[in-house]
MARMARZA-689516 format. One record per residue (C-alpha): residue number from 0; residue in one letter; x, y, z. Coordinates in nm, 3 decimals. Layout:
BEGIN
 pos code      c1      c2      c3
 NUM    A       X       Y       Z
...
END
This chain:
BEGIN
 pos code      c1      c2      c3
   0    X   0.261  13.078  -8.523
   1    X  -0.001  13.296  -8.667
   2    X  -0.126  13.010  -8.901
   3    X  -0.096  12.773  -8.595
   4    X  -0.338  12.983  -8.448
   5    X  -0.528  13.021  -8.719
   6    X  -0.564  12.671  -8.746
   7    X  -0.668  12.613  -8.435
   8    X  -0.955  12.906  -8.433
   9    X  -1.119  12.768  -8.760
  10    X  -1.107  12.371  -8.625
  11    X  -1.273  12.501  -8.281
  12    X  -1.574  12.715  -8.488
  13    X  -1.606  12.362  -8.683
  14    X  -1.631  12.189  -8.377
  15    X  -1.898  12.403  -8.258
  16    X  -2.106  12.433  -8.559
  17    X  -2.039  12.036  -8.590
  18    X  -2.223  11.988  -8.249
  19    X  -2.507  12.272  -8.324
  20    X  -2.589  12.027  -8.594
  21    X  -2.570  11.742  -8.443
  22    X  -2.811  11.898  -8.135
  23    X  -3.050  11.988  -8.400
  24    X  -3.054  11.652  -8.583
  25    X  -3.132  11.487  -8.229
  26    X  -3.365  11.728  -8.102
  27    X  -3.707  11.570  -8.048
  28    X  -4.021  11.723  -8.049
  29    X  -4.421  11.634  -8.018
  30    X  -4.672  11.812  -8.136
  31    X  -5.021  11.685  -8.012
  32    X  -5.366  11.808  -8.092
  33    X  -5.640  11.808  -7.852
  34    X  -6.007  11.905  -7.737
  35    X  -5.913  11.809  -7.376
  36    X  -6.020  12.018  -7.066
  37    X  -5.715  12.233  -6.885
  38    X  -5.628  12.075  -6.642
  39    X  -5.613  11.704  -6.770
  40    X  -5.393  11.858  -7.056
  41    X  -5.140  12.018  -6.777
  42    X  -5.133  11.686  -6.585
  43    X  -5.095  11.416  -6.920
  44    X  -4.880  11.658  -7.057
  45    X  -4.630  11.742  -6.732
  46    X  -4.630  11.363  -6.638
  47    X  -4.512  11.241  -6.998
  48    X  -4.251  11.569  -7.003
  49    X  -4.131  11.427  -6.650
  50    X  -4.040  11.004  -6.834
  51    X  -3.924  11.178  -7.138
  52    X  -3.794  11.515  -7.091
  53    X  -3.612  11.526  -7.395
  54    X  -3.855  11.562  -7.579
  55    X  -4.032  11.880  -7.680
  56    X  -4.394  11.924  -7.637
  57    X  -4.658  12.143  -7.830
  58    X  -4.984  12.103  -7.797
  59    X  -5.282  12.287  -7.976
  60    X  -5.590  12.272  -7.782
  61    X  -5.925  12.377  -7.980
  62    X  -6.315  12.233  -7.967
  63    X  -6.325  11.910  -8.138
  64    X  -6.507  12.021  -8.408
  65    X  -6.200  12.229  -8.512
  66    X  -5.978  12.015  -8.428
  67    X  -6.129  11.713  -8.665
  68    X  -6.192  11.984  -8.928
  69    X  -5.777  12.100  -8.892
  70    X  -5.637  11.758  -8.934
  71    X  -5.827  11.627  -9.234
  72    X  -5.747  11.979  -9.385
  73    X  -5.389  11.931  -9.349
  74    X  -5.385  11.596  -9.497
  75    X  -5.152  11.651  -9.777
  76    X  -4.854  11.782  -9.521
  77    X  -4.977  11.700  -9.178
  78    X  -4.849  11.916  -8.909
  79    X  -4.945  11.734  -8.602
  80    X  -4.850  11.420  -8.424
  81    X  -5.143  11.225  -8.249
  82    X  -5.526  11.408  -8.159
  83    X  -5.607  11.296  -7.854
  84    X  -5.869  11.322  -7.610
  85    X  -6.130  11.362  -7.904
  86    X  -6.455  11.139  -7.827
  87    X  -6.507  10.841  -8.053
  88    X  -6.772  11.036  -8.276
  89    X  -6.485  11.275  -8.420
  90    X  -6.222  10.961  -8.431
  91    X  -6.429  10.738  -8.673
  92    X  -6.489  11.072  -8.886
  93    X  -6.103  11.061  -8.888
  94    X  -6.033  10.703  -8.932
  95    X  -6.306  10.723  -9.241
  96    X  -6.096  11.041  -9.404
  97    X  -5.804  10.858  -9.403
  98    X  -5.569  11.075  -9.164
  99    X  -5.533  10.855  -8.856
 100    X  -5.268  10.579  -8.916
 101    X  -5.336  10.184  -8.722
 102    X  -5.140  10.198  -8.397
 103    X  -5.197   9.953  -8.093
 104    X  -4.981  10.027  -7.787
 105    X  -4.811   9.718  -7.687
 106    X  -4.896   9.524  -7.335
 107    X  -5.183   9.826  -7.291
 108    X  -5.436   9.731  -7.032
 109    X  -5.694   9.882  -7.195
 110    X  -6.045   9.700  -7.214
 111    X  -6.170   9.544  -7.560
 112    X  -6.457   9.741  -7.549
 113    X  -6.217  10.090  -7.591
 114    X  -6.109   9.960  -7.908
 115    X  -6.086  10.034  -8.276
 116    X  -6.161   9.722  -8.421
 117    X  -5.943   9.846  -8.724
 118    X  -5.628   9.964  -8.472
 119    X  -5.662  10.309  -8.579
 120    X  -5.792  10.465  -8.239
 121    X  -5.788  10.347  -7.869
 122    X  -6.042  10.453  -7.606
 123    X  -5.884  10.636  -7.247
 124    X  -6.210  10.700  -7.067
 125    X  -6.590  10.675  -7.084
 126    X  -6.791  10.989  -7.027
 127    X  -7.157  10.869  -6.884
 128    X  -7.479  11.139  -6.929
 129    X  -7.665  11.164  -6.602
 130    X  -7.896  11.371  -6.434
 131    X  -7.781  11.692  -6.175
 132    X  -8.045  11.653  -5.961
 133    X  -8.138  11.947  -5.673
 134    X  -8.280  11.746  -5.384
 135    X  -8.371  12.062  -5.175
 136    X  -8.575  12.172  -5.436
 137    X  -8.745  11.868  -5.543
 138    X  -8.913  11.869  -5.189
 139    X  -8.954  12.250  -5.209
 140    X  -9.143  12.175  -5.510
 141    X  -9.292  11.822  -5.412
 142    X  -9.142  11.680  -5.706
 143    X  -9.045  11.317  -5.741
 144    X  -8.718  11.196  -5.776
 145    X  -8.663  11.103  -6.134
 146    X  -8.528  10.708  -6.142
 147    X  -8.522  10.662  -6.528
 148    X  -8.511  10.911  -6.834
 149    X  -8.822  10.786  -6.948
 150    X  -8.951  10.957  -6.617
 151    X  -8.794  11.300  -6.744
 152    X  -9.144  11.335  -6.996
 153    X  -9.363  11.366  -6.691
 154    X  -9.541  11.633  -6.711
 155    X  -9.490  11.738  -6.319
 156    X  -9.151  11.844  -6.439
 157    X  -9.247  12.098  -6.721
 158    X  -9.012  12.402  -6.672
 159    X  -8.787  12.180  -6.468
 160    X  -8.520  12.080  -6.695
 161    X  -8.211  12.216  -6.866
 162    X  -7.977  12.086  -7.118
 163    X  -7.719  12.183  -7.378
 164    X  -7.832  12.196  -7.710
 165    X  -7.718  11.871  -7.946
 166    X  -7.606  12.142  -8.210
 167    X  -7.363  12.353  -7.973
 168    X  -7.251  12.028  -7.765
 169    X  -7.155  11.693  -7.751
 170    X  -7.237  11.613  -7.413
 171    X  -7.655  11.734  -7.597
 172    X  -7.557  11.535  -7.908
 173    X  -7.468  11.239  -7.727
 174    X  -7.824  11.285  -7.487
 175    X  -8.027  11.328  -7.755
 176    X  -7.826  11.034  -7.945
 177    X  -7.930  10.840  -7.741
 178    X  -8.242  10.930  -7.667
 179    X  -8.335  10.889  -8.027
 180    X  -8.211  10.549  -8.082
 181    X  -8.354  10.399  -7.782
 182    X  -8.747  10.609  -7.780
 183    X  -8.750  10.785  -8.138
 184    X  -8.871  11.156  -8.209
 185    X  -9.193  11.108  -7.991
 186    X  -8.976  11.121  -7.699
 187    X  -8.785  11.405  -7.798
 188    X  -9.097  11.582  -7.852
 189    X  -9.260  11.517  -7.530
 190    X  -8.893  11.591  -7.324
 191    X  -8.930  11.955  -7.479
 192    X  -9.208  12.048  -7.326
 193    X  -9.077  12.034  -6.964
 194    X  -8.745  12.230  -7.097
 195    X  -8.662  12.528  -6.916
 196    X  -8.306  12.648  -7.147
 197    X  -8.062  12.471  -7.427
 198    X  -7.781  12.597  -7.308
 199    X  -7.450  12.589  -7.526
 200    X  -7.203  12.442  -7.263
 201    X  -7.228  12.044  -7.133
 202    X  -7.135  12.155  -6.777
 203    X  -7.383  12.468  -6.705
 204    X  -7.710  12.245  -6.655
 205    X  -7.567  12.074  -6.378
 206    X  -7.442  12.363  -6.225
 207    X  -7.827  12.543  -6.294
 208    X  -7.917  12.255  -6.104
 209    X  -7.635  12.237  -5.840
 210    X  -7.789  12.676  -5.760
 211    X  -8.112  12.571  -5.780
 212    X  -8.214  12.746  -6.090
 213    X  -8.370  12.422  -6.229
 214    X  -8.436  12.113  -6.047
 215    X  -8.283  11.850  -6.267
 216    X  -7.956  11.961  -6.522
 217    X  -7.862  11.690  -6.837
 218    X  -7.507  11.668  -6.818
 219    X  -7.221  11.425  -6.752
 220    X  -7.052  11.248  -6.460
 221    X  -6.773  11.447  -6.369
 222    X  -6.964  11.816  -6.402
 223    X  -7.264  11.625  -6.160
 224    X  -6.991  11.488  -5.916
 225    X  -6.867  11.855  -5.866
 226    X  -7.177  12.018  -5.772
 227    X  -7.224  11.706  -5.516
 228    X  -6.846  11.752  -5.419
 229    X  -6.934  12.146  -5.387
 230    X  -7.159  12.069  -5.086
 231    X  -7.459  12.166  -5.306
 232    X  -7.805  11.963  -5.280
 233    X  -7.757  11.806  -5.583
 234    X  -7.759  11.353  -5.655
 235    X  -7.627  11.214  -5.942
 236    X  -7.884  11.034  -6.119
 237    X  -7.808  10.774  -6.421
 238    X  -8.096  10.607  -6.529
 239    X  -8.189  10.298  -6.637
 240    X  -7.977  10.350  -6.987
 241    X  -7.608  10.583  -6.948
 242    X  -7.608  10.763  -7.282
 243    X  -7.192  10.775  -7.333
 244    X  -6.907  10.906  -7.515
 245    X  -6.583  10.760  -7.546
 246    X  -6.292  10.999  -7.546
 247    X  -5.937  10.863  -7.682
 248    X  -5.624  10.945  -7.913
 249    X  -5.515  10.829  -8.233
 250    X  -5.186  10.845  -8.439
 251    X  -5.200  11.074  -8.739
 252    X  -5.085  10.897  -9.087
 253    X  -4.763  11.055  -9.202
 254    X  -4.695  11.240  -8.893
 255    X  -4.399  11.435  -8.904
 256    X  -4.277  11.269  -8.592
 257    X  -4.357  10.958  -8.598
 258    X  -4.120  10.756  -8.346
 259    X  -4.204  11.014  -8.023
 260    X  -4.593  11.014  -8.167
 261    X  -4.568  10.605  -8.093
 262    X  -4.399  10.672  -7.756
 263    X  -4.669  10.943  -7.620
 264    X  -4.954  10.654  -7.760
 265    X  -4.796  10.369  -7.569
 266    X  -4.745  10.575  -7.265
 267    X  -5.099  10.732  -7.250
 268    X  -5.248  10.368  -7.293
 269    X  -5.055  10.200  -7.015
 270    X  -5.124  10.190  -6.643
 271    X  -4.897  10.463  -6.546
 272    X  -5.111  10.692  -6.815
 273    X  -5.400  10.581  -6.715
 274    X  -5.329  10.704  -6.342
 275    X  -5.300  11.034  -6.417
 276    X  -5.603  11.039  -6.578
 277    X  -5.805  10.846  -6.324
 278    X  -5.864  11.199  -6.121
 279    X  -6.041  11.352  -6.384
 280    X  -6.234  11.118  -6.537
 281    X  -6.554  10.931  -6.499
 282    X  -6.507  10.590  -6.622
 283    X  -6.150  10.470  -6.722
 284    X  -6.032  10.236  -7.013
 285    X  -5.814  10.011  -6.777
 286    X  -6.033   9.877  -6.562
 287    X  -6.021   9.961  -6.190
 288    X  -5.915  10.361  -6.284
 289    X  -6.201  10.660  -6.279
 290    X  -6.435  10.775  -6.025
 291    X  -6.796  10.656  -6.121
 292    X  -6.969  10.303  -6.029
 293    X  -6.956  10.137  -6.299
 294    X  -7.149   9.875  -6.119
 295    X  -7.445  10.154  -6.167
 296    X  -7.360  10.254  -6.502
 297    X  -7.557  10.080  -6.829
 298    X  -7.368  10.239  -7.158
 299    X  -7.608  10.217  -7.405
 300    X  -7.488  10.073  -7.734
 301    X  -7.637  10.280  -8.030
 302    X  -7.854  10.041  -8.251
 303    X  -7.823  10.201  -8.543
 304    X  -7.549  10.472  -8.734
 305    X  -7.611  10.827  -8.677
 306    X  -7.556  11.079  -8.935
 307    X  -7.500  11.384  -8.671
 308    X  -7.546  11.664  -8.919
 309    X  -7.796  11.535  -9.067
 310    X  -7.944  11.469  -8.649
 311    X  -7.888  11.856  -8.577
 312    X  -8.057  12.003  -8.904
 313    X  -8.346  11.803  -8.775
 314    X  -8.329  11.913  -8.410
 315    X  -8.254  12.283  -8.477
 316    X  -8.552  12.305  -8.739
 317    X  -8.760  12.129  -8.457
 318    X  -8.678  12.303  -8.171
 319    X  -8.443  12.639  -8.226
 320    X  -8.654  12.944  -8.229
END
């Protein structure tokens, strides 16, 4: 009876350590890098939880500057899944170091123009540059309204103007970018005299702008739409060029979890991913999704590569004192 017993004790702890492994084995898990803001990551992140809840999500979210600098150091063992939300800059530095892996989501919606010729990175949204501009003030002031960036050199705006610096941004890299490719250095020049502050941060100018601090911030769609959203005196303005960013994901070669890192891909580049973003963002990859005119919007095409380092060396011995 006792062995019975015994029997039956030691096949039961079997069982359960039988099933413990077995849970293990299938347990899934995600781990995502990412420069996104807050609250898109708590909405992409809750929504793909809710269609796959079996699978367990980690996500590390750092500037993208870190972030690019983390996954080509980890190369030899990588420890992450998919980077996403990274603009198209840091994604071609990846795609050129060799740790992103060529991965098109099947059926996506998403608009040629959003992607990587090669397959290793897909395009979500489309961040447009545009000008915060304080309406009250400009009359205050008897300013004109600025129409095109060209008009931002006029000298009846000296000590109007704020913008984050290219070297502590990307929403200044990508202004200045742009600026560069389509006037050259001269215009650079000239648009520093009528600077007030480089800030550090993409999203202060227009709120400088949106308190009436300045009377025109540099910054991008969705930070100008919330000053105007806010009630403040502010317009969007977007010129007769859109200097641009686009932000998107892209697999990571050898991930260690490969099938769920497909599955997050082909869900964030489908129509039900590109919903949840459509809130937050200014211009979406599927067309039809984000909350800018597009039928206002020009996105410049650079005309030439851009070595950014080499870009903010120059600025910062230019024009940081």
């Amino acid at each position: 009876m006792t062995t019975t017993f015994g029997s039956r004790r030691l096949a039961a702890i079997a069982a359960i350590a039988a099933f413990t492994l077995a849970s293990t084995a299938d347990a899934r898990e995600l781990i995502l890098y990412t420069a996104s803001n807050p609250k898109i990551e708590v909405d992409i992140m809750a929504a793909f939880q809710k269609k796959y809840p079996d699978i367990k999500l980690k996500n590390i979210n750092q500037s993208t500057g870190p972030i690019v600098q983390r996954i080509i150091a980890e190369k030899a063992n990588p420890q992450a899944d998919v980077a996403w939300m990274l603009n198209d800059i840091a994604l071609e530095q990846l795609k050129q170091a060799g740790v992103l892996e060529p991965h098109q989501p099947k059926d996506s919606p998403v608009a040629k123009e959003f992607r990587d010729p090669d397959g290793f990175y897909m395009g979500h949204n489309a961040t447009v540059m545009a000008m915060a501009v304080n309406t009250k003030l400009l009359k205050e002031k008897n300013l004109p309204m600025p129409v095109t960036w060209e008009d931002l050199i006029k000298p009846v705006y000296k000590g109007q103007i704020t913008v984050a610096s290219p070297t502590k941004s990307g929403t200044g890299l990508s202004i200045f970018a742009t600026m560069l490719d389509a006037f050259g250095w001269n215009f650079i020049d000239n648009l520093h005299q009528n600077i007030f502050q480089y800030g550090t941060s993409g999203s202060t100018p227009a709120r400088q702008a949106g308190t009436g601090e300045v009377a025109i911030g540099l910054s991008y769609d969705i930070a100008v739409l919330q000053q105007k959203d806010a009630g403040l005196p502010v317009d969007m303005v977007i010129g007769r060029i859109s200097p641009n960013v686009i932000e998107g994901a892209g697999l990571i070669a050898k991930a260690p979890n490969p099938k769920e890192a497909k599955l997050f891909m082909d869900w964030l580049f489908s129509a039900e991913g590109a919903k949840v973003f459509a809130p937050h963002i200014g211009i979406g990859a599927v067309p039809g999704t984000g909350i800018v005119d597009v039928s206002k919007v020009h996105l410049w095409k650079m005309r030439r590569p851009l070595d950014s380092d080499d870009f903010k060396r120059q600025w910062a011995a230019k024009y940081e004192k």
